[in-house]
N, C-alpha and C positions, 0 to 999 in steps of 0.2 A: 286433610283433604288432599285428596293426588294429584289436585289442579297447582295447589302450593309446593308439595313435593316436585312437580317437575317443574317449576319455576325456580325454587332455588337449584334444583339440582344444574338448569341452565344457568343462570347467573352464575351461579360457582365456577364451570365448566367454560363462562366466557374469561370470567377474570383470570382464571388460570392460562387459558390460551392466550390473552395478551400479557401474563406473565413470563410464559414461556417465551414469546415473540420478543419479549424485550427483556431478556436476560441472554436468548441468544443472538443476540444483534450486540450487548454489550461484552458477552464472552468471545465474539468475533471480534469487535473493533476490538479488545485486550490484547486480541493471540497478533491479531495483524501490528500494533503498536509495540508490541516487545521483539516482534520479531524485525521490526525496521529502524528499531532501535537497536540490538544486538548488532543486525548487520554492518549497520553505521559504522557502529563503534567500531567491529574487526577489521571494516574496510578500510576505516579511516589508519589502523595498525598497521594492516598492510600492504597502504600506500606507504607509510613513512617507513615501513622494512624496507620496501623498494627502494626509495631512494639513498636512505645508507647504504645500502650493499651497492646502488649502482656510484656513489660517492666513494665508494671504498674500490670500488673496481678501477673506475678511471684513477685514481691513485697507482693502481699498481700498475697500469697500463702503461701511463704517465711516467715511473719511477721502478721499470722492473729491474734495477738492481740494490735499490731499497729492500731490508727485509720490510714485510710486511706483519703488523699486529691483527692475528686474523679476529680479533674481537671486534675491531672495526664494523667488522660486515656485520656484525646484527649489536645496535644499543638496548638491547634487552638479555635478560634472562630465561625467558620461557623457550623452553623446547620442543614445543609443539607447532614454533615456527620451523621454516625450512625454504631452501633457496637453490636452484639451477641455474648455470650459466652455462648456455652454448653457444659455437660460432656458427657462423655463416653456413659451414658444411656439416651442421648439425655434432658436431665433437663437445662433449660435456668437456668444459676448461676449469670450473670452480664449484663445489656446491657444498652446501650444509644440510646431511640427509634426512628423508622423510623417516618417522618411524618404521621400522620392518614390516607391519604390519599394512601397510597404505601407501609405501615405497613403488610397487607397480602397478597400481592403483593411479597414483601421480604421473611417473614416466607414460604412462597408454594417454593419459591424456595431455600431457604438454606433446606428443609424438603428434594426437589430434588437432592442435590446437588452431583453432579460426577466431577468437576472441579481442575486439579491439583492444590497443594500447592502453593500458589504465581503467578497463573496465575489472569490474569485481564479481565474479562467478561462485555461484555453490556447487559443487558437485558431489554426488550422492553414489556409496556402490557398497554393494551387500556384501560379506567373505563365506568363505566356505560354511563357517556355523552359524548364518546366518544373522549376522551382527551388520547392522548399517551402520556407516563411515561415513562421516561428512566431511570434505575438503573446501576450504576458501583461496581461491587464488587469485592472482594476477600478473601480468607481464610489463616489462618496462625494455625501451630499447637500451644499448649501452653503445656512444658512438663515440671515437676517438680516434683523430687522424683519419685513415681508409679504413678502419678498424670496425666493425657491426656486430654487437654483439646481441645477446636476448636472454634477459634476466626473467626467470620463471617462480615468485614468494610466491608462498603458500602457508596455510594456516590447519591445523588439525581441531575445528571446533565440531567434533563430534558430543565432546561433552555436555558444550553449550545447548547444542539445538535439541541429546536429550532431556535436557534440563525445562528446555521450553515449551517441549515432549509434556513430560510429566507436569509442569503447572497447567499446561491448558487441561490434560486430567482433571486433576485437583479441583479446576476451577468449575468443571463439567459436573463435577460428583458435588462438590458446592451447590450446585445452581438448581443442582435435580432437589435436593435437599430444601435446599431456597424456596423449590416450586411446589414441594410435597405442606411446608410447613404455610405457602402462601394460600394454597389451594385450600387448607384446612379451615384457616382464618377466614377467606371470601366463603365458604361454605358455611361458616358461624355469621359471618356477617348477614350473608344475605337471608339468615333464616331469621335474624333482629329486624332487615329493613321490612321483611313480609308478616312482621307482626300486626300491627296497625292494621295493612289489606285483612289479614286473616280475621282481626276483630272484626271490621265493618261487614265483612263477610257473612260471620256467623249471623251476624244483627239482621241481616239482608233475609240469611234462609230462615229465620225464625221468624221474622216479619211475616213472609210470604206464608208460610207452613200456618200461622196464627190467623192470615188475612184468607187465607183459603180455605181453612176451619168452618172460619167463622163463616162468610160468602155464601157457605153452603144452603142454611138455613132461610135466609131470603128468598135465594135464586128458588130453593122448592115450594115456597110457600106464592111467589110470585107465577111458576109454573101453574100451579093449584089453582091458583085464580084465575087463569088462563081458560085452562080448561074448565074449569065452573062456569064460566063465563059464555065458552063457545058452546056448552050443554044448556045454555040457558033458552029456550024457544021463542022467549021476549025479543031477541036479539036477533034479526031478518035484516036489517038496513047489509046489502054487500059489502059496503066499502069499513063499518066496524068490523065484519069476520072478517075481511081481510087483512086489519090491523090488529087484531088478535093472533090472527095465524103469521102475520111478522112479529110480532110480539114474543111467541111461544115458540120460534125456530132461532130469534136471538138470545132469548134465554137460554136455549135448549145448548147454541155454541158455546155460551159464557158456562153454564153446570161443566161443559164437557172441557172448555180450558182451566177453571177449577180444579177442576179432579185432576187435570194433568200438571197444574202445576203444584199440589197439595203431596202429587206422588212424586214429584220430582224432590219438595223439600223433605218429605221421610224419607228420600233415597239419602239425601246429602246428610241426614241426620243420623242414618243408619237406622232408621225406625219402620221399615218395610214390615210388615209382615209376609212371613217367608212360611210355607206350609210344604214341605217336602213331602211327595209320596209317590209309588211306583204307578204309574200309566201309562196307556198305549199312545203315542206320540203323532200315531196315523191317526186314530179315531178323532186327535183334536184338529186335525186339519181338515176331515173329510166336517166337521161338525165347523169350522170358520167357511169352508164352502157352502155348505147351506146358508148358514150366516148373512154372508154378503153376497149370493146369487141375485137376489132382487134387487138389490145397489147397484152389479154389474151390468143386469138385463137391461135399464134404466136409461143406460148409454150404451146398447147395442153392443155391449162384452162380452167376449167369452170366457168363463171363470170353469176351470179345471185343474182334478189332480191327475197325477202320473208316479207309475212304479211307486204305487200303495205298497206296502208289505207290515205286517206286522210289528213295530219295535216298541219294547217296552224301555222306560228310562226313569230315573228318580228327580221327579223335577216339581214345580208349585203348580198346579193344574192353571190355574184361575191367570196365572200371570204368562206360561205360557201361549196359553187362550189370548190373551190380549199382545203378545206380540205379534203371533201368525196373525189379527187382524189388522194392527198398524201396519204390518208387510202389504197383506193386501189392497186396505184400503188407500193406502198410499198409491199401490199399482194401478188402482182404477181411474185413480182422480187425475194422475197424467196419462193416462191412454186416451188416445182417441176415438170418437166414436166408431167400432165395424171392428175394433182391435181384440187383444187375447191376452188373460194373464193365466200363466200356469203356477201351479205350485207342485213341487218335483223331491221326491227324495230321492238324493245323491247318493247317500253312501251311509253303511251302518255297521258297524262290528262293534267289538266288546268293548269298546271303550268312547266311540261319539258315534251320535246320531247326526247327517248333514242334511238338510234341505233347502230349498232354492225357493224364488218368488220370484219370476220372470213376468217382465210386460213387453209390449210393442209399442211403449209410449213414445215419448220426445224425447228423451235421455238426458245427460245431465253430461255438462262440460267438462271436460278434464282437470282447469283449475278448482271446481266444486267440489268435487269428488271428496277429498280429506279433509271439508267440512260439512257435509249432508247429515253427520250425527250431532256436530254442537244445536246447545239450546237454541231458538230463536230463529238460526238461521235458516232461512228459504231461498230457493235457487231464483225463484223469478217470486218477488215479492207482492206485487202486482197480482196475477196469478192462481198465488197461492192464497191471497182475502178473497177472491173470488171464490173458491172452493171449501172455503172453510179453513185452513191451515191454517196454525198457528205456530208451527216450527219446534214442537214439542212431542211428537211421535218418535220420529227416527232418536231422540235422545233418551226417549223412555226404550224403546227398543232395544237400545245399546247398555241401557242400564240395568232391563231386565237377562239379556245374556251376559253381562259381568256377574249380578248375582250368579247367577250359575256355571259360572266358570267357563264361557264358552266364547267363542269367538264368531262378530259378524265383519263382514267385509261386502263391498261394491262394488261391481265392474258396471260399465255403462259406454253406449257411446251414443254421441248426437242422433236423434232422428230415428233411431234402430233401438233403442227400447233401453230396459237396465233390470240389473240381475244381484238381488240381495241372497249372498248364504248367510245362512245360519249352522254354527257346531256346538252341538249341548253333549255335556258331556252324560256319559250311559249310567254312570253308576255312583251319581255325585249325594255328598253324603252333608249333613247339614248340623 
């Protein structure tokens, strides 16, 4: 059933959406966690650069006729530190260089520099071949006697951040992986949880399809007597033919809810009988005109067609027949008395036939509108037991143009009427 099918296909498609939301909330908290943890750590590097080298500075400041062990200034090995020291009048006095590659790169920005004392900066700059350069810096003062100096560490963790680069990657192609194999699973699951519904289901339409069956044969035999009854000339008291003739108009709605829900359960069953053949598509309109012209006069309606033209189309006579009448008869029963239903062909070439079933009735609400074809439903419930509705037309209607491959749609607005198309396809084959 396609009522099941797009139920799992939702379910699936929810649980994947809150897989996706929460895999990427967990791949962001990751990237944001590794990366304030990297930072930490370089910062935490080189703050303690800083402070040796400026421990090492005031030594020689201290003792410039001491030689100096320039190892001092940095207690590491890695060379992808690096360190500046200028004076007051901007004169580099000491430094341990940037790689060549990020060397002016560094100068343009310690030449910038507006960053408090001890704060820890990233800076970022593309080269010629397009390669991004990450640089971590910071500055320390170096004060001694009158002496002011401004130590400028730095860190070349290009590597690091592309490193951090490529696992959020990683984790990204992971997680699409994650969501393809997750979505798969909620898509098996939820066609397990809809088993059960599916069973009860079937038991439902075969009930119905068996209880409608059978129904048949009472409600005509019940009619029959009906009408025996009111042919009987014995039978003058008014107020018995008047409970005869309510008797044989409620029968007559029950035969006609039967039948509709009997064709509903051969629709769900696939047990339609379907009779495809070539007809004139006008002739069956102009032949529901006649039809229900005496239903319309009834209530002071005017029931007409427009832009007749001849079209032929391969379709089941009998079931077309009965939806041009659901169209109308639906039109008439919300029109108001003095009003007008047209039925109109649109539009026709080699491949669909289109026509319309317009009224001047009351129209139908905007939030109704995309349920006027479910089973059951009626827009004013009320209403519609007064008229005879039972909420079972407009979904036979929609089930006779799926059989045929066509498509019906509504426009409507409050108080101004509403406009059912109908598209059958020209040359549908069966």
């Amino acid at each position: 059933m396609e009522i099941f099918g797009r139920s799992r296909r939702r379910l699936a498609f929810a649980y994947a959406l809150i897989m996706f939301i929460f895999m990427s909330l967990i791949i962001f908290v990751m990237h944001l966690a590794m990366n304030w943890s990297m930072f930490s750590e370089q910062a935490q590097e080189l703050s303690d650069a800083a402070n040796s080298v400026a421990e090492a500075q005031v030594f020689y400041l201290q003792n410039p006729n001491d030689s100096v062990d320039e190892t001092r200034y940095f207690k590491t090995a890695n060379d992808r530190l690096f360190f500046y020291i200028f004076s007051e009048d901007k004169q580099l006095i000491r430094f341990e260089r940037a790689s060549f590659r990020i060397e002016q790169f560094v100068l343009d920005v310690i030449e910038s520099w507006n960053i408090e004392e001890g704060d820890v900066e990233v800076f970022r700059h593309s080269n010629e071949t397009g390669q991004l350069n990450t640089v971590m810096m910071t500055s320390k003062k170096i004060i001694n006697d009158r002496t002011v100096q401004t130590l400028y560490v730095g860190k070349d963790v290009t590597a690091l951040y592309s490193g951090l680069q490529k696992a959020t990657y990683a984790q990204v192609v992971l997680g699409f992986v994650a969501l393809l194999i997750a979505s798969a699973i909620g898509y098996y699951m939820a066609g397990r949880a809809l088993v059960p519904l599916k069973e009860a289901y079937d038991k439902q339409k075969q009930f119905a399809a068996d209880a409608s069956h059978e129904l048949r044969t009472p409600l005509s035999v019940v009619m029959a007597s009906a009408d025996l009854l009111l042919a009987d000339p014995s039978i003058k008291e008014p107020f018995l033919r008047q409970v005869l003739e309510d008797l044989k108009s409620e029968v007559k709605k029950m035969t006609n809810l039967v039948s509709d829900l009997l064709m509903v359960a051969r629709s769900d069953n696939n047990a339609l009988k379907f009779k495809i053949q070539r007809l004139d598509l006008t002739e069956i309109l102009k032949q529901v005109i006649r039809t229900m012209t005496p239903i319309a006069e009834k209530k002071n309606i005017r029931l007409a067609g427009e832009n007749f033209t001849k079209v032929m189309i391969n379709a089941d006579e009998q079931k077309i027949k009965q939806l041009a009448i659901i169209l109308v008869d639906n039109a008439i029963k919300y029109t108001l008395e003095g009003g007008a239903v047209l039925i109109r062909l649109e539009k026709v070439d080699n491949a669909r036939a289109v026509f319309a079933v317009m009224d001047s009735g009351i129209g139908i609400a905007p939030e109704d509108l995309d349920k006027v074809f479910e089973r059951f439903y009626r827009v004013d419930k009320a209403r519609s037991r007064e008229m005879g509705g039972n909420g079972l037309g407009l979904a036979i209607a929609a089930e006779i143009v799926k059989l045929h491959e066509g498509k019906i749609s509504v426009a409507s607005k409050l108080g101004e009427g509403t406009k059912f198309t109908v598209e059958l396809k020209v040359n549908l084959k069966k």
